[in-house]
N, C-alpha and C positions, 0 to 999 in steps of 0.2 A: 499527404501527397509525398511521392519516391521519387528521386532521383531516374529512378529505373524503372519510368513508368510513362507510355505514351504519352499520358495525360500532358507529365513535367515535361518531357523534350519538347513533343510538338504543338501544344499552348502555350503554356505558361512560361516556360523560358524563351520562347519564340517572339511572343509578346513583351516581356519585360524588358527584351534583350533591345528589340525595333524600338523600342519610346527613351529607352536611358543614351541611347546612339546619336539620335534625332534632335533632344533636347543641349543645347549647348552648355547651360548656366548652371554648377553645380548646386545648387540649395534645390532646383527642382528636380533635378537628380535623385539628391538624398531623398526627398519626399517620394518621390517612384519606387526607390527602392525600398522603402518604407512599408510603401502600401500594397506594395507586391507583396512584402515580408509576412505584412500581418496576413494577406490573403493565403499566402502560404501555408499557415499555420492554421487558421480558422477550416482552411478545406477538410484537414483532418480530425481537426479539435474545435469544434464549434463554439463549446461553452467552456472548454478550460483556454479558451483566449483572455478571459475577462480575470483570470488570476494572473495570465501572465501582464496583464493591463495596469492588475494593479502592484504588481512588482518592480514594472517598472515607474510607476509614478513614487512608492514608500520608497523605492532607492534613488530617485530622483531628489525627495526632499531631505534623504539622509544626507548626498551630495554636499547639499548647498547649506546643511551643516558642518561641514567640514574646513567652512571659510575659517583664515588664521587667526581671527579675532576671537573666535568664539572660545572661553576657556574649556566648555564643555565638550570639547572633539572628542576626547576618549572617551568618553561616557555616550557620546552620540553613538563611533564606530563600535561600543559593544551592543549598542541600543539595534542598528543595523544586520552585524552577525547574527543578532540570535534573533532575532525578524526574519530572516534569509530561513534559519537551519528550522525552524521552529516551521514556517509557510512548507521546506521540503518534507520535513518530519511528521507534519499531519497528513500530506499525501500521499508521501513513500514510503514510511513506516510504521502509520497508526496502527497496520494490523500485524504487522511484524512483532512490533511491541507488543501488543495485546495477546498475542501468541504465548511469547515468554514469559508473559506474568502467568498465563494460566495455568502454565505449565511447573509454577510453585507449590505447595498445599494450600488450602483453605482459599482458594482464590479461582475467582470463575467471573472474570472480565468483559463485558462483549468486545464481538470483535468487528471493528466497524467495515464495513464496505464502503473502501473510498476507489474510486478508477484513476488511476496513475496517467496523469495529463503529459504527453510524448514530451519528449527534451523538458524537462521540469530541474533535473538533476544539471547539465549543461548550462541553460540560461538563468539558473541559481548561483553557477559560480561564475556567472561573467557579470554577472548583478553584484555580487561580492567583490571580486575583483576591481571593480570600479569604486565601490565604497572605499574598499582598501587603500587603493591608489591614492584615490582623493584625498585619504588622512595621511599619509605618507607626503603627499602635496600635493599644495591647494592650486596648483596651478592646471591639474586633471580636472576641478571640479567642470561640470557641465552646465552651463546657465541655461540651457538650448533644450528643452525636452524631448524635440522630436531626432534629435542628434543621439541621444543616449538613449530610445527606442529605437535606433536603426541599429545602437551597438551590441541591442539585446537582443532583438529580433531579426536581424538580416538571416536573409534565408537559406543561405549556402553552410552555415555551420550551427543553426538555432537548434536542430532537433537531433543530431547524432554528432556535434564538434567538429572540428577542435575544438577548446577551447578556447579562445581570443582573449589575451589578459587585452585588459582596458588600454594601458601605455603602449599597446603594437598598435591599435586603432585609430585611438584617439587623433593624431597626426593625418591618417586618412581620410578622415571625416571634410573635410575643406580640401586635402590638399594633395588630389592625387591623377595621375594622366592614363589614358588607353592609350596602349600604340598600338598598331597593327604585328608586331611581334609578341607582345606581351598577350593580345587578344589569339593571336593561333596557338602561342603557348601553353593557353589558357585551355582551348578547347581541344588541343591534344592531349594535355595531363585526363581534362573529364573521360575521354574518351578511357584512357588508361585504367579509369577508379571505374567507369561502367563494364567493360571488358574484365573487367578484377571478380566482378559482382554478378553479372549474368554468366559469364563463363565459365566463371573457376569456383567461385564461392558455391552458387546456384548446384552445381553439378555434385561437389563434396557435400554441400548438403542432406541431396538424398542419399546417400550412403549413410552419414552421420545420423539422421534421423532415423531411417530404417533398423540400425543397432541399437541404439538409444529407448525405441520403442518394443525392444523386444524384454520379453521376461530373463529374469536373471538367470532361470534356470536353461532356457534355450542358449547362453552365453557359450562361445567355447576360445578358446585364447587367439584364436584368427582374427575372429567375428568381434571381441573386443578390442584389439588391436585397429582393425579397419576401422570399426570408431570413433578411438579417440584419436584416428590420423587423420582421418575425412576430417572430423571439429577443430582440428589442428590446422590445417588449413584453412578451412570454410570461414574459423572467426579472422584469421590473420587477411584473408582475399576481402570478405565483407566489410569488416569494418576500416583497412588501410584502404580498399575501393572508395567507402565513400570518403573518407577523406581525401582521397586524391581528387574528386570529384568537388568536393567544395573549393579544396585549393584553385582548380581549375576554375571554377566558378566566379571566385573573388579576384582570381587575374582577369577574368573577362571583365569584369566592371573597375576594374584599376586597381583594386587591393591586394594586400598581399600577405597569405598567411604563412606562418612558420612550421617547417614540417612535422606532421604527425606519427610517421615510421619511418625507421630507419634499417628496414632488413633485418628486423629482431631473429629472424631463424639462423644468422652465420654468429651468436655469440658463442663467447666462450664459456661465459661467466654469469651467473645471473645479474650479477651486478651490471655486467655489460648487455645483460638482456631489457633492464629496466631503463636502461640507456637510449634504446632503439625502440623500444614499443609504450606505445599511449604517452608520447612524448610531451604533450599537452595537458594531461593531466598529472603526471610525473610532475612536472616543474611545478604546476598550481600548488600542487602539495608541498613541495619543497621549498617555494617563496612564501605561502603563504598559513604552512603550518609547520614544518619540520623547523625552516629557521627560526620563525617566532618562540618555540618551544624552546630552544637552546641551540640544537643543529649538533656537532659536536664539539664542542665548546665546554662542556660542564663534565669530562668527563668519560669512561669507557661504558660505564653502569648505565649514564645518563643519554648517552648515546644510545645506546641499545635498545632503551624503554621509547624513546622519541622514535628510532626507528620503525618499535613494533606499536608504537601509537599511528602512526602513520600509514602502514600497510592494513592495519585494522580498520582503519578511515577509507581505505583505495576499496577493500572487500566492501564495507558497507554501501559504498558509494554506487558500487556497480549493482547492487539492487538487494533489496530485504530479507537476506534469507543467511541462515547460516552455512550455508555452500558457500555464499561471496568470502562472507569473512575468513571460512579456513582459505580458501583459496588465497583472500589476503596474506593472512600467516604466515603461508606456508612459505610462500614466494619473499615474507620480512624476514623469518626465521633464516633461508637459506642467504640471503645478501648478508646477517647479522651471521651467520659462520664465517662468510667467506672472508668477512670487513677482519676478521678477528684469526685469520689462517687457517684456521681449524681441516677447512677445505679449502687448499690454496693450488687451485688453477694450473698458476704459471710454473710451475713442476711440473706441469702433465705434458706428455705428448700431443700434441695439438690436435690430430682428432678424438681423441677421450676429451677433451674439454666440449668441442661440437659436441658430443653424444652424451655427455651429462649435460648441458644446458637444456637441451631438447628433451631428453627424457625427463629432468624435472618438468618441463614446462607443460609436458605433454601429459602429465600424470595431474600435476596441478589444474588443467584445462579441464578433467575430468569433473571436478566438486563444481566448473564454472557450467557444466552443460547439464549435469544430473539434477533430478527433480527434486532430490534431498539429499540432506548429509548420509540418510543409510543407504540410499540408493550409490553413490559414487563410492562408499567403502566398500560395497559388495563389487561394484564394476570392476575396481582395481583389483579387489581380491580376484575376479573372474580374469585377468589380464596375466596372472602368476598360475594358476592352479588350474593343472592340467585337466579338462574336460571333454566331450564329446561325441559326435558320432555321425554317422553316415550323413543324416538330415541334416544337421549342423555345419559340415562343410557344406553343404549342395548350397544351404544358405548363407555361407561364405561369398561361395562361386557364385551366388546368384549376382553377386553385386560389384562381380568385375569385368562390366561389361567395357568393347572397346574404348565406347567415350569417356569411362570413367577410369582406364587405363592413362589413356592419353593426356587426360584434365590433370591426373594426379602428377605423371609424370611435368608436366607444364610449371604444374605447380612448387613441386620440388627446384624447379629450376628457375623460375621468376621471383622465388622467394629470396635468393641471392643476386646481388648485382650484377648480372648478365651483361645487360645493358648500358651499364656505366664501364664494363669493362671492355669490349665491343666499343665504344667513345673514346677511349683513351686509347687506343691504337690507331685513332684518326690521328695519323702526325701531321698530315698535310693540309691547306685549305683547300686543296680537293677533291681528297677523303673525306673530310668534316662534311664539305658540302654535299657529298653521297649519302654518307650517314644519314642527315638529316631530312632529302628528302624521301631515303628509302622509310624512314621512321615515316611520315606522313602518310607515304603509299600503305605501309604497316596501318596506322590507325585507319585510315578510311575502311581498309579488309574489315577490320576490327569492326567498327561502328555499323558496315553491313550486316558481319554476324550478329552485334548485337539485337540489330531492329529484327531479325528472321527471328533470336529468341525469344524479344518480347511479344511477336505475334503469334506465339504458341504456347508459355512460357504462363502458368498460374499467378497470382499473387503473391510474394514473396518477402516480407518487409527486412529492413536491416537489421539484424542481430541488437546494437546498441541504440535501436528507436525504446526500445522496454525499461533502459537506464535512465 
């Protein structure tokens, strides 16, 4: 089940939202939200519920290993981690792996057919993350089972993130209120991550797919250009949609998550690009691998390697193929120039800084959308080396039609804080209070368009349901 799918709007959040409102006493709350969550998840996953069942029950009993008496903690929490990585590794990269051995001499592996259970990678690191916590202190532990399955499975961020570390939740689990501003908050942010996703993502899609699907030799430097810009957006609309969408989601029921973008299209810096974008998996990495490894503490060499252990970890993470991981690389390699001046920014004119962030990103975005490492070197190469001809522009042109004029331009411009800056010219409380309800009137427009999309409007799932 989609966010951006009759189904979700007009049952199931319609429904979950009327019984959690109704009910006063938070422990029956938690339970609603609960059994909403797993229902959530079973609509689309039937039988890989029963692994996420039992993930959370082995990190449930790793938990309550984590009490301070027991001498054996560190031996539990490695016993935990590689439970976790070992449960994702059989289902995310049995065949990945199996790939690369065969691809040694003398070696002919089968390769198993396993089907990739939706958010598996996601509610592996909040299962983690709670272990973590818990060994760090025993005061996170969970004595409550069905508390630390609402913290795995709640349904606003289970299957596409944020992430939730354990310690932002934990507090909310007992202890948290709806008010009638936090609730229209809530459901004007969703509206925001739905309109991201039917509108703008949805639209740059087919452009992106339409290049993407063509033969390398049909390529000509327009046609791949329009490409990997439509991808360039389409993932930045998609996947901050539905995160804005969960946020939203989590404020309607009193919670409240920590943002997941921050306008990654206005950096300067890659460094400041990893700053803004997948901000929730960023930090997971950084708390819970980069700093354990040393951080930079040990060292400029040791720095370096930690760096590009890390970014190798980001590429694996985002799914099994050797596209992810250069993609990883590519993006550790250039923050580990920049850390080191090599390529140093703040000399530049400040729009060459904009225009090398984005062209790295947008080149690296290429290994993240192509079907293979040879497929995205040839793209690239097609994006430098001048080719073409009559036919080749007409299928340039084919694909700049009005809507997707206008989506693009949209896009280009909601991709920078527009809107936050348009806020900060309300000096008065009576500009503020204009602001605010013209933003309203704005989302309702919004939320019209979007029902008129969805009733026309194919199947279309989120980009980061596959991770």
């Amino acid at each position: 089940m989609v966010f951006s799918s009759p189904v979700f709007l007009f049952i199931f959040l319609t429904a979950v939202y009327i019984l959690y409102r109704i009910i006063p006493n938070i422990t029956i709350k938690n339970v609603i939200l609960l059994l909403f969550s797993i229902l959530f998840y079973t609509y689309g996953e039937p039988k890989a519920v029963i692994l996420m069942f039992i993930s959370i029950l082995m990190n449930y009993v790793f938990g309550l290993a984590m009490k301070s008496g027991n001498k054996h903690r560190k031996l539990c929490l490695s016993a935990a981690v590689t439970a976790n990585l070992l449960m994702l590794g059989i289902f995310k990269y049995a065949g990945f792996g199996a790939d690369m051995l065969n691809k040694l001499p003398f070696l002919n592996v089968t390769v198993p057919n396993i089907a990739l259970p939706i958010g598996i990678s996601f509610y592996t690191f909040q299962a983690m993350s709670y272990v973590i916590d818990a060994y760090k202190s025993p005061d996170y532990i969970q004595k409550n089972l069905y508390k630390l399955a609402l913290y795995i499975t709640f349904f606003p961020q289970l299957v596409a993130g944020p992430i939730v570390k354990y310690y932002d939740f934990a507090d909310q689990i007992d202890n948290r209120t709806v008010t009638p501003q936090m609730t229209a908050e809530g459901i004007k942010r969703f509206i925001t991550g739905l309109s991201k996703k039917l509108l703008i993502a949805n639209t740059m899609a087919y452009a992106a797919d339409y290049v993407y699907s063509l033969e390398m030799s049909e390529l000509s430097i327009p046609l791949a250009w329009l490409g990997a810009l439509s991808y360039l957006f389409q993932i930045y609309f998609d996947f901050s949609g539905y995160s804005d969408m969960a946020i939203g989601l989590g404020a309607m029921f009193g919670f409240t998550f920590k943002e997941n973008f921050d306008y990654p299209y206005i950096s300067q810096s890659m460094q400041e690009f990893w700053r803004r974008w997948h901000i929730s998996v960023s930090t997971w990495f950084k708390e819970y691998l980069y700093i354990p490894l040393g951080g930079n503490r040990k060292g400029k060499v040791r720095t370096a390697l930690n760096k590009l252990i890390v970014f190798f970890c980001t590429g694996l993470w985002h799914g099994a193929s050797l596209n992810f991981i250069v993609w990883g690389l590519i993006n550790g390699v250039f923050l580990m120039i920049e850390s080191y001046k090599i390529i140093n920014t703040e000399k530049w004119y400040r729009p060459f800084r904009h225009i090398y962030a984005i062209f790295v990103t947008t080149l690296a975005f290429v290994f993240f959308r192509a079907e293979n490492l040879t497929d995205a070197c040839k793209y690239i190469g097609r994006m430098f080396v001048p080719s073409g001809n009559s036919e080749q522009w007409a299928m340039f042109m084919s694909q700049l039609t009005p809507l997707y004029l206008i989506t693009f331009v949209f896009a280009a411009v909601f991709s920078m804080p527009v809107m936050e800056k348009i806020k900060s010219t309300a000096k008065s409380a009576k500009s503020a209070a204009v602001y605010e309800y013209s933003v309203y009137g704005i989302s309702m427009v919004l939320l019209g368009l979007c029902i008129l999309s969805l009733s026309s409007a194919s199947y279309n799932p989120f980009i980061y349901f596959r991770f």
